[in-house]
Structure formats: C-alpha cells, structure tokens
C-alpha positions as CSV (number, residue, x, y, z in Angstrom):
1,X,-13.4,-18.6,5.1
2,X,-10.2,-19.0,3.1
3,X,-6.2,-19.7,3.3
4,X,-4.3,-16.8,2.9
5,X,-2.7,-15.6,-0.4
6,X,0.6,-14.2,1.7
7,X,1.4,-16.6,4.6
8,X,-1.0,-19.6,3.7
9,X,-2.3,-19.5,6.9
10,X,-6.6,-21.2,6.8
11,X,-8.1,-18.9,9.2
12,X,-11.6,-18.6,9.9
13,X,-11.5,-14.7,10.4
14,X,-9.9,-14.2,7.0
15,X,-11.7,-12.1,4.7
16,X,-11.5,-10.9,0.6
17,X,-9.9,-7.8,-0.5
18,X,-11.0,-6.8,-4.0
19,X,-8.8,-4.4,-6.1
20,X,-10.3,-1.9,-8.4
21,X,-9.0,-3.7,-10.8
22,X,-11.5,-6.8,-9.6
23,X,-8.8,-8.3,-8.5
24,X,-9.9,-10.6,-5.5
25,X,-7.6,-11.8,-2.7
26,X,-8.2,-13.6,0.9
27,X,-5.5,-12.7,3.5
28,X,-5.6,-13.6,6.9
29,X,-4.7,-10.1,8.8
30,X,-4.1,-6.7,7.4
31,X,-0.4,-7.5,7.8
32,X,-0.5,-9.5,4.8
33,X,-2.8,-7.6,2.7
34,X,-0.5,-4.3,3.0
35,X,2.5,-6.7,2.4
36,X,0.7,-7.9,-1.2
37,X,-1.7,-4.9,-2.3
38,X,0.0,-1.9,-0.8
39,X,1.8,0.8,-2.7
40,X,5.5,1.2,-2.2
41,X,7.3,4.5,-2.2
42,X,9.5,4.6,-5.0
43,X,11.9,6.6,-2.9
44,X,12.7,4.7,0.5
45,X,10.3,1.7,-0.8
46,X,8.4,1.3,2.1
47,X,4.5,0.7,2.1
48,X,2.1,3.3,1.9
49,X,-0.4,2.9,4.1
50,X,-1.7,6.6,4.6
51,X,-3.0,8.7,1.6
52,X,0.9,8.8,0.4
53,X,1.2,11.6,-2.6
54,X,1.7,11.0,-6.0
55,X,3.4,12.7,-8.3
56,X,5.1,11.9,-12.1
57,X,2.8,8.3,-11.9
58,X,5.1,7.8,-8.6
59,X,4.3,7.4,-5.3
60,X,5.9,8.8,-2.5
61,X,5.0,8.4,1.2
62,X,5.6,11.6,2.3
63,X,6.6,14.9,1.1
64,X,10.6,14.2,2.1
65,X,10.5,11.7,-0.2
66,X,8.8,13.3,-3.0
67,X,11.1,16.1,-2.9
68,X,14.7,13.4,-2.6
69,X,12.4,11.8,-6.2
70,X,12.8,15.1,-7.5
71,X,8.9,15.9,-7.4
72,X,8.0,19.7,-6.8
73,X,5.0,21.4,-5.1
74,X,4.6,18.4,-3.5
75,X,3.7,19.2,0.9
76,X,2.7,17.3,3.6
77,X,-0.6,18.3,5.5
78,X,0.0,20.9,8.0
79,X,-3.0,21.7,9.3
C-alpha cells in the first residue's frame, strides 16, 4: 500500500492514519505510528498511548505525573 513515513519500510500491510487535523500518514506497524503521532507526557516524556490526562493544555500520562507538573485534582481511575 505505501512506504512508511517513520522507518521507510514499503510494506504491503501498511495502512493510513489520518489526524483530526486531516493530516494523513502511512506507517508500516503501530510502532511507528505512536512514535510519530502520539502525545508525549510533558513530565517524563514518554508516549501516551492510553487516554493519558490533560491538564493546563499539558499532557500527562498518568496522575504521578500530573501531580510532579504541578496539576491539581488530577486522579487516575480507580475503579
């Protein structure tokens, strides 16, 4: 279908990821689509791949990390 944005690899199992911004990529493996299009926590900067938490226009990836970014109220499912 495509070569891949990340790695370059031409595979025939890639596939298109479309933003909501209408941007449109082809990756090859979700590997390299998180590596591109995934949020990062702007506290330990790691991707978010879960629902993450957002506070302030930051992301966080969990509610440790919210709270060391100085975000309040902020808690991780417990239920």
């Amino acid at each position: 279908m495509g070569i891949c944005v990340s790695c370059g690899n031409d595979y025939d199992k890639s596939f298109e990821l479309i933003l909501a911004s209408g941007e449109r990529f082809v990756f090859d493996s979700f590997e390299c689509a998180i590596r591109l299009a995934a949020v990062e926590c702007s506290e330990c900067h790691c991707k978010i791949i879960g629902h993450g938490m957002e506070s302030g226009g930051l992301y966080y990836c969990c509610a440790h990390c919210a709270k060391l970014g100085g975000a309040k109220g902020l808690k991780d499912r417990t239920n």
